[in-house]
MARSE-177233 format. One record per residue (C-alpha): chain; x, y negated, z negated. Coordinates in Angstrom, 2 decimals, always signed. Each point is the difference from the previous one (the first is absolute). Example, Ala and Ser with C-alpha at 12.3 -4.5 7.8 and 13.67 -1.06 7.14 Angstrom:
BEGIN
<c->A, px->+12.30, py->+4.50, pz->-7.80>
<c->A, px->+1.37, py->-3.44, pz->+0.66>
This chain:
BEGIN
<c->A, px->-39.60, py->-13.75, pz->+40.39>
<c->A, px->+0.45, py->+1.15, pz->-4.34>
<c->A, px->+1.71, py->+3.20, pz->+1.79>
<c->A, px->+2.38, py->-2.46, pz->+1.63>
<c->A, px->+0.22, py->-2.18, pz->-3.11>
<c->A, px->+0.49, py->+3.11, pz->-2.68>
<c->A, px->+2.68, py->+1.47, pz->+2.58>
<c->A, px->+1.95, py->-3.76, pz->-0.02>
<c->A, px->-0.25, py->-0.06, pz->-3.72>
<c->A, px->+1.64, py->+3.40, pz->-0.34>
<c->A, px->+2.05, py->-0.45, pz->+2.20>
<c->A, px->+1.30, py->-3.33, pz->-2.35>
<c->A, px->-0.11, py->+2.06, pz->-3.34>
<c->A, px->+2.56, py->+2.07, pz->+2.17>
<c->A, px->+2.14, py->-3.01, pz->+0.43>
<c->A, px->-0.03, py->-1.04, pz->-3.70>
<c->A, px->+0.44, py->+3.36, pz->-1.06>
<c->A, px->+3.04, py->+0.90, pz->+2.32>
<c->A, px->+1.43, py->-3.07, pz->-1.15>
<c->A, px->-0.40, py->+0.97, pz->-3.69>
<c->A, px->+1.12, py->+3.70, pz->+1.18>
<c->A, px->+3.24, py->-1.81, pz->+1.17>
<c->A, px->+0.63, py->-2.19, pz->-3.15>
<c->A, px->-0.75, py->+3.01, pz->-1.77>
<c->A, px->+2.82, py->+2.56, pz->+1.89>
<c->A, px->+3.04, py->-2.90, pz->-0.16>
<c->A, px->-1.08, py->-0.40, pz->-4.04>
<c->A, px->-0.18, py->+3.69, pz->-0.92>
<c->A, px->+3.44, py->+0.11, pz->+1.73>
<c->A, px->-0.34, py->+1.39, pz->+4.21>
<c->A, px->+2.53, py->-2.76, pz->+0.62>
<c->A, px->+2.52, py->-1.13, pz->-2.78>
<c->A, px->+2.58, py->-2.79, pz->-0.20>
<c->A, px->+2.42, py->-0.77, pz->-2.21>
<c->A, px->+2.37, py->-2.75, pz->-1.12>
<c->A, px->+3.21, py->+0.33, pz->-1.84>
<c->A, px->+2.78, py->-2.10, pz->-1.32>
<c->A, px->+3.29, py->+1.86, pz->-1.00>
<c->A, px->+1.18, py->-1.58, pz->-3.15>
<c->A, px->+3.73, py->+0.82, pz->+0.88>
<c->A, px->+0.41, py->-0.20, pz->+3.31>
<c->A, px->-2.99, py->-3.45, pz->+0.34>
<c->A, px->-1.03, py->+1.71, pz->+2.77>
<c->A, px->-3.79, py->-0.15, pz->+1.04>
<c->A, px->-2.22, py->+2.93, pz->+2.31>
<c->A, px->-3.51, py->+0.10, pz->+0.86>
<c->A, px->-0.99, py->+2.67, pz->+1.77>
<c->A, px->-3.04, py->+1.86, pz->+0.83>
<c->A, px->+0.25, py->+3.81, pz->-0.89>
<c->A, px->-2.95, py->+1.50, pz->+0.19>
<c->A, px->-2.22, py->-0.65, pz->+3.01>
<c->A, px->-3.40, py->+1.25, pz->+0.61>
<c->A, px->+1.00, py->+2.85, pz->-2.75>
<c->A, px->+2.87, py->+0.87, pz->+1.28>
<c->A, px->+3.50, py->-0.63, pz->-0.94>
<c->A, px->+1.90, py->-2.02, pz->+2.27>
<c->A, px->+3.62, py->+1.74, pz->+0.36>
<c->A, px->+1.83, py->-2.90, pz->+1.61>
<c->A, px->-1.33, py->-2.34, pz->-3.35>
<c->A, px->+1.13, py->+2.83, pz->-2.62>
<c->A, px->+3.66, py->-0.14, pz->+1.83>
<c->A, px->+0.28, py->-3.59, pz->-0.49>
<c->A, px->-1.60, py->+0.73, pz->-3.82>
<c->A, px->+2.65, py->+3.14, pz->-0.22>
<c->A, px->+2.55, py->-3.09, pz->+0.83>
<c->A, px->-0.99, py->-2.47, pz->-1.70>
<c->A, px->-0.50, py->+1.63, pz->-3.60>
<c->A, px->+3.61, py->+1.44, pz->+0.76>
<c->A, px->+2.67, py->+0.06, pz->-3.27>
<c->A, px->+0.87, py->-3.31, pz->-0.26>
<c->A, px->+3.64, py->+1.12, pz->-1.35>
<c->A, px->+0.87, py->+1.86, pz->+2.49>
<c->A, px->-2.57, py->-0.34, pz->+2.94>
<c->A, px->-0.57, py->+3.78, pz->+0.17>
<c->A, px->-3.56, py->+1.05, pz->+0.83>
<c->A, px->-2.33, py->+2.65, pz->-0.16>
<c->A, px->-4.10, py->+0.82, pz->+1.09>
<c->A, px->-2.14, py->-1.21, pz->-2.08>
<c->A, px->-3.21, py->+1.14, pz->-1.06>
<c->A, px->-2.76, py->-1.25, pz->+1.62>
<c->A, px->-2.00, py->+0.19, pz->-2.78>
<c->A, px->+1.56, py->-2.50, pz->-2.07>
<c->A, px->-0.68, py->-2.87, pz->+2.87>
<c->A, px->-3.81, py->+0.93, pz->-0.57>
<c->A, px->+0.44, py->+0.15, pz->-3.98>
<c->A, px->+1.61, py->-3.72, pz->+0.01>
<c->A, px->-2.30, py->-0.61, pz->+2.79>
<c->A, px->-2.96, py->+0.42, pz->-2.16>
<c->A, px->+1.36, py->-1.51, pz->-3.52>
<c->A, px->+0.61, py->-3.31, pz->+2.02>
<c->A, px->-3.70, py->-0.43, pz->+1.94>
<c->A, px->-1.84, py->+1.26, pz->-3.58>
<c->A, px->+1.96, py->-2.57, pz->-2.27>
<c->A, px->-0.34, py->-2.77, pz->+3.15>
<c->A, px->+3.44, py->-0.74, pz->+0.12>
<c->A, px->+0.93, py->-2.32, pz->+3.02>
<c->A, px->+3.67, py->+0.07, pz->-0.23>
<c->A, px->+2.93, py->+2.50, pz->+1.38>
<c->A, px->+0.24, py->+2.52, pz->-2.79>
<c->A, px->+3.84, py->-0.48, pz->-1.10>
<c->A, px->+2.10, py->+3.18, pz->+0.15>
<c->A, px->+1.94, py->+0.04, pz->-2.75>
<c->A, px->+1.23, py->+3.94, pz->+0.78>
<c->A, px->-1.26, py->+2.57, pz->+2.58>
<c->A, px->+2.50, py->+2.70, pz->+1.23>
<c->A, px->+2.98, py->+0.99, pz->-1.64>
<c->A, px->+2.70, py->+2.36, pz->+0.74>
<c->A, px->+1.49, py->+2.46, pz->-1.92>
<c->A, px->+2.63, py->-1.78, pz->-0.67>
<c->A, px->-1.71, py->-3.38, pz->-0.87>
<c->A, px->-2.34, py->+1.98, pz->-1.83>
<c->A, px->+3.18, py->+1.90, pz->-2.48>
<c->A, px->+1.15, py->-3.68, pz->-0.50>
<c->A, px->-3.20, py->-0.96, pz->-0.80>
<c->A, px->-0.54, py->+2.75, pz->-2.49>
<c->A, px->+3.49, py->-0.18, pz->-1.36>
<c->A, px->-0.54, py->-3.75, pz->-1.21>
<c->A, px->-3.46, py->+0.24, pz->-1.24>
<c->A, px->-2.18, py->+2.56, pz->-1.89>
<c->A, px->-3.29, py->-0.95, pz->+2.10>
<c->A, px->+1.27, py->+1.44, pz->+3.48>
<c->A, px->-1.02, py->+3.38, pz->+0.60>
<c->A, px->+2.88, py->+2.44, pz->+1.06>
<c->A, px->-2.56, py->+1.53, pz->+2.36>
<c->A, px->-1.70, py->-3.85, pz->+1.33>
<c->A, px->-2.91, py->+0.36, pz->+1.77>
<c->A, px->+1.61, py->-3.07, pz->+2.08>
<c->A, px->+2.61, py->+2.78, pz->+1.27>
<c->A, px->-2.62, py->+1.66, pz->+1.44>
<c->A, px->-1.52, py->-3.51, pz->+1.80>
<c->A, px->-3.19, py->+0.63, pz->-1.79>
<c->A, px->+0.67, py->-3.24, pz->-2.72>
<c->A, px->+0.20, py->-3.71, pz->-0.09>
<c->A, px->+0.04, py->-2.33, pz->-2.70>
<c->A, px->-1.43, py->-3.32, pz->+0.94>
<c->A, px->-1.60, py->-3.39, pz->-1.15>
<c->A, px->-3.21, py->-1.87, pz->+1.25>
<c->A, px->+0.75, py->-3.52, pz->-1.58>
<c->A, px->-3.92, py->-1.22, pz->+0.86>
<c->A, px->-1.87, py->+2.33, pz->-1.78>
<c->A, px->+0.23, py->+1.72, pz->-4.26>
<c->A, px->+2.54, py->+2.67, pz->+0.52>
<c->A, px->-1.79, py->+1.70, pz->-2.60>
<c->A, px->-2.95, py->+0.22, pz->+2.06>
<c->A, px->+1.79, py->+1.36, pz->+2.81>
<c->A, px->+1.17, py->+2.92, pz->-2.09>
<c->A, px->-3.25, py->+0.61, pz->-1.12>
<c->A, px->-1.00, py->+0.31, pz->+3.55>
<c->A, px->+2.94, py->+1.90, pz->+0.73>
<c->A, px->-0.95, py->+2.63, pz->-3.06>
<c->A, px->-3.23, py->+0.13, pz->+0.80>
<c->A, px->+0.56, py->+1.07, pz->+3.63>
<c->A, px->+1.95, py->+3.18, pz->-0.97>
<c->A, px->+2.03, py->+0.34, pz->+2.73>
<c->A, px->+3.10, py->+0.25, pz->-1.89>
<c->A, px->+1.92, py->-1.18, pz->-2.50>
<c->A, px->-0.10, py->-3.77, pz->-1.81>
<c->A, px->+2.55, py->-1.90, pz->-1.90>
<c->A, px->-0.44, py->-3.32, pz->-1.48>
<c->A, px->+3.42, py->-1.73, pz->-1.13>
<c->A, px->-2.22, py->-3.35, pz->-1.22>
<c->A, px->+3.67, py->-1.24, pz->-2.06>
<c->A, px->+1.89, py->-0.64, pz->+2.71>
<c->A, px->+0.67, py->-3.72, pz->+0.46>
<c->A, px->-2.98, py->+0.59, pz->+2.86>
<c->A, px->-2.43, py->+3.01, pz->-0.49>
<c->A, px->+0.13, py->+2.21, pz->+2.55>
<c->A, px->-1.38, py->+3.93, pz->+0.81>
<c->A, px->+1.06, py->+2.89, pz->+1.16>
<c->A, px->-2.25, py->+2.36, pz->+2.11>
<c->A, px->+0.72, py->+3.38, pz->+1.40>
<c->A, px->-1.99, py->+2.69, pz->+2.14>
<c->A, px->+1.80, py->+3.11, pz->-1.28>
């Protein structure tokens, strides 16, 4: 009868802790969704793109899409890596909003406008490459995002708090 009783009582423990194995694996990122708001275009996407690990290849094409040049609606690939980089910034500063995309690819060509206008565009853009964005949270201290952002080092950071609306740049190149 305690054999039975110790075996049941296991046999719970095993239910809490699969549960708390669970929460654990969606929070340290096995499935990972997003949501964006395109700041040009006021176009919105959520979309799961990682699952179980794994990157989903039908949700990068409609990120690929969506993060398109907004002059000219040319796309590219981009880089995984920067979904799980913004990913993180926005569950670590407990933002509950879309993040606002103020810029993600760019073509060439956007980008030599770009460049030939203003000193702060890099010739050689890590947003050419679909590897950049520069976005807002408007629910959480922007300056605590880039501190989260920094202190990841997955890439590079920018911080442009002057604009009439802070917002940050973050790159995986």
């Amino acid at each position: 009868m305690l054999r039975k009783a110790l075996v049941a009582g296991l046999a719970a423990l095993g239910v809490v802790g699969g549960a708390s194995g669970t929460q654990d694996a969606i929070a340290n990122g096995d499935t990972r969704t997003i949501t964006l708001l395109h700041m040009h275009r006021k176009d919105t996407l959520t979309v799961t793109f990682r699952r179980w690990g794994q990157y989903d290849s039908s949700a990068l094409s409609q990120l690929n899409h969506f993060l398109r040049d907004w002059r000219n609606d040319q796309s590219t690939r981009m880089d995984p890596r920067l979904f799980d980089v913004i990913w993180e910034v926005v569950r670590r500063t407990g933002s509950n909003g879309p993040v606002q995309v103020l810029s993600a690819y760019r073509s060439p060509t956007t980008n030599a406008m770009l460049a030939r206008r203003s000193r702060g565009v890099a010739k050689a853009s890590q947003h050419i490459q679909g590897r950049a964005m520069d976005l807002r949270l408007t629910d959480v201290n922007m300056r605590q995002a880039r501190e989260i952002a920094v202190q990841m080092q997955h890439g590079g950071v920018g911080f442009y708090p002057s604009s009439h609306t802070p917002f940050m740049h973050v790159d995986v190149g």
